[in-house]
C-alpha positions as CSV (number, residue, x, y, z in Angstrom):
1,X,156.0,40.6,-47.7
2,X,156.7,42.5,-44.4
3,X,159.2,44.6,-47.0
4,X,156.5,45.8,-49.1
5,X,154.4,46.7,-46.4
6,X,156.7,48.6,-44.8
7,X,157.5,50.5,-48.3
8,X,153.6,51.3,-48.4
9,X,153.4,52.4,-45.5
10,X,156.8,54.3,-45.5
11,X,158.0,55.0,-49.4
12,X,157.0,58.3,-49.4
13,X,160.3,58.6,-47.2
14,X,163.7,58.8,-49.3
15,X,165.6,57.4,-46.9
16,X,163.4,54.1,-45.9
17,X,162.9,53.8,-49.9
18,X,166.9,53.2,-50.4
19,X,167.0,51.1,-47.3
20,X,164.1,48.7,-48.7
21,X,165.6,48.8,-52.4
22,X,168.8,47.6,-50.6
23,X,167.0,45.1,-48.5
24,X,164.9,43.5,-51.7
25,X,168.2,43.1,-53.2
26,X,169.4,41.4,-50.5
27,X,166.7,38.5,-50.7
28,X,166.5,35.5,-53.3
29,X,164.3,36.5,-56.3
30,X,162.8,32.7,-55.9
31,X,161.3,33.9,-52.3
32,X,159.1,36.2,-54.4
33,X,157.3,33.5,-56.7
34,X,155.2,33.1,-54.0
35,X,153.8,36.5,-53.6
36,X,153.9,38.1,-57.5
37,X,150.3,38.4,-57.7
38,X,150.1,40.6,-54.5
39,X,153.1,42.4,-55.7
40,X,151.1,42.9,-59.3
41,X,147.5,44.0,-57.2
42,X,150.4,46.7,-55.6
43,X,151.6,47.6,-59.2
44,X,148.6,50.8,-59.6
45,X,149.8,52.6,-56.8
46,X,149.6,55.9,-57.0
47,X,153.0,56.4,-54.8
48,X,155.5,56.9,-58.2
49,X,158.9,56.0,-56.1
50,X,157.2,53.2,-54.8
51,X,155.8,52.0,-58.0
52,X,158.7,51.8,-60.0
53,X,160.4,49.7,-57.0
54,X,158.6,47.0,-57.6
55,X,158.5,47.2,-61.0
56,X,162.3,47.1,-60.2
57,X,161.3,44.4,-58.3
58,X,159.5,42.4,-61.1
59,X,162.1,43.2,-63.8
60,X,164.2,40.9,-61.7
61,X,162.0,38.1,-61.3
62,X,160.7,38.1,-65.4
63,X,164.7,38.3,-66.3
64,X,164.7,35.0,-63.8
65,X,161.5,33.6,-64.1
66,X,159.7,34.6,-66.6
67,X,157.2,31.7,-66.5
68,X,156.3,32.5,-63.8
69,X,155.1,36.0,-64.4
70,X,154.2,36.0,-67.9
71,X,150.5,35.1,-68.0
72,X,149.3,37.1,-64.8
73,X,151.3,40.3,-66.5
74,X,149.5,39.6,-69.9
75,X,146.3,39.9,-68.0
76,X,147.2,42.9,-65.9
77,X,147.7,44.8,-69.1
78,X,144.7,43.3,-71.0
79,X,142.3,43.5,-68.1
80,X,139.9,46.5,-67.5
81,X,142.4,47.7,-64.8
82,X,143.6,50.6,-64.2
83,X,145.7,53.2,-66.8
84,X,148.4,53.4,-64.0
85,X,148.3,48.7,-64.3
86,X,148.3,48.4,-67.6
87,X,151.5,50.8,-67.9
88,X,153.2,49.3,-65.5
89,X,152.9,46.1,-66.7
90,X,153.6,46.8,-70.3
91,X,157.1,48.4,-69.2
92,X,157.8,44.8,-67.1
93,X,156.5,43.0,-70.5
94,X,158.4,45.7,-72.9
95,X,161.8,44.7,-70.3
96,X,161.2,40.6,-70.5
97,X,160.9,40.9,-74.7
98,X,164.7,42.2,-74.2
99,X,165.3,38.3,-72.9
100,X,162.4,36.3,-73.9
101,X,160.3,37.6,-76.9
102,X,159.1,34.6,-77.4
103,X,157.7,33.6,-74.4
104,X,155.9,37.3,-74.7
105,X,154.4,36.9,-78.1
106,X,153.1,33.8,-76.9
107,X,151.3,34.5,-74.1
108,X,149.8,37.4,-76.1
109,X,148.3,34.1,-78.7
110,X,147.5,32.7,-76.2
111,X,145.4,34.9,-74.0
112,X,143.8,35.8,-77.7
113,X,143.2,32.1,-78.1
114,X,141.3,31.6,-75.0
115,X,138.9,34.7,-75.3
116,X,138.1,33.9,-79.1
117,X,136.9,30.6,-77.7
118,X,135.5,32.1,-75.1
119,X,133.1,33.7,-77.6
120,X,132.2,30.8,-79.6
């Protein structure tokens, strides 16, 4: 997580933004299962370069894991969030159809599911 700080802090910076995208590709894409939903509260930045790093970022992990990152992406998009979220997330969700349509279309029942029983 130290990365991403640092690319908040410091993305606005060409150089430090190719030395982080090299240094993210250096590291296991299992090592960020644990921190996807503070990389998705990250997604709405405003900083463009630094957004589309870790969408990068999550591309990765949905081609490995998509499992993993499926329902909280669904829910970014669907939520009341942000235009800058919900864009975001429907490019990661438009790049893990290429790979796992399925598992998209899915999670889209299912999150449709669960709020028509919420109403009832």
């Amino acid at each position: 997580m130290r990365l991403i700080n640092l690319l908040f802090q410091f993305g606005h910076l060409s150089e430090i933004r190719d030395l982080i995208r090299e240094g993210l590709g250096k590291i296991r894409l299992q090592n960020w299962l644990v921190v996807l939903q503070q990389l998705l509260a990250r997604i709405d930045t405003p900083l463009e370069h630094v957004a589309n790093i870790i969408v990068d970022l999550l591309v990765a992990v949905g081609r490995r894991y998509p499992q993993a990152l499926i329902f909280s992406l669904v829910l970014a998009f669907k939520s009341g969030g942000s235009d800058r979220r919900r864009y975001y997330a429907n490019k990661i969700l438009y790049s893990m159809e290429e790979h796992s349509q399925q598992l998209v279309s899915e999670a889209f029942l299912a999150s449709l599911i669960l709020v028509l029983l919420r109403n009832t």
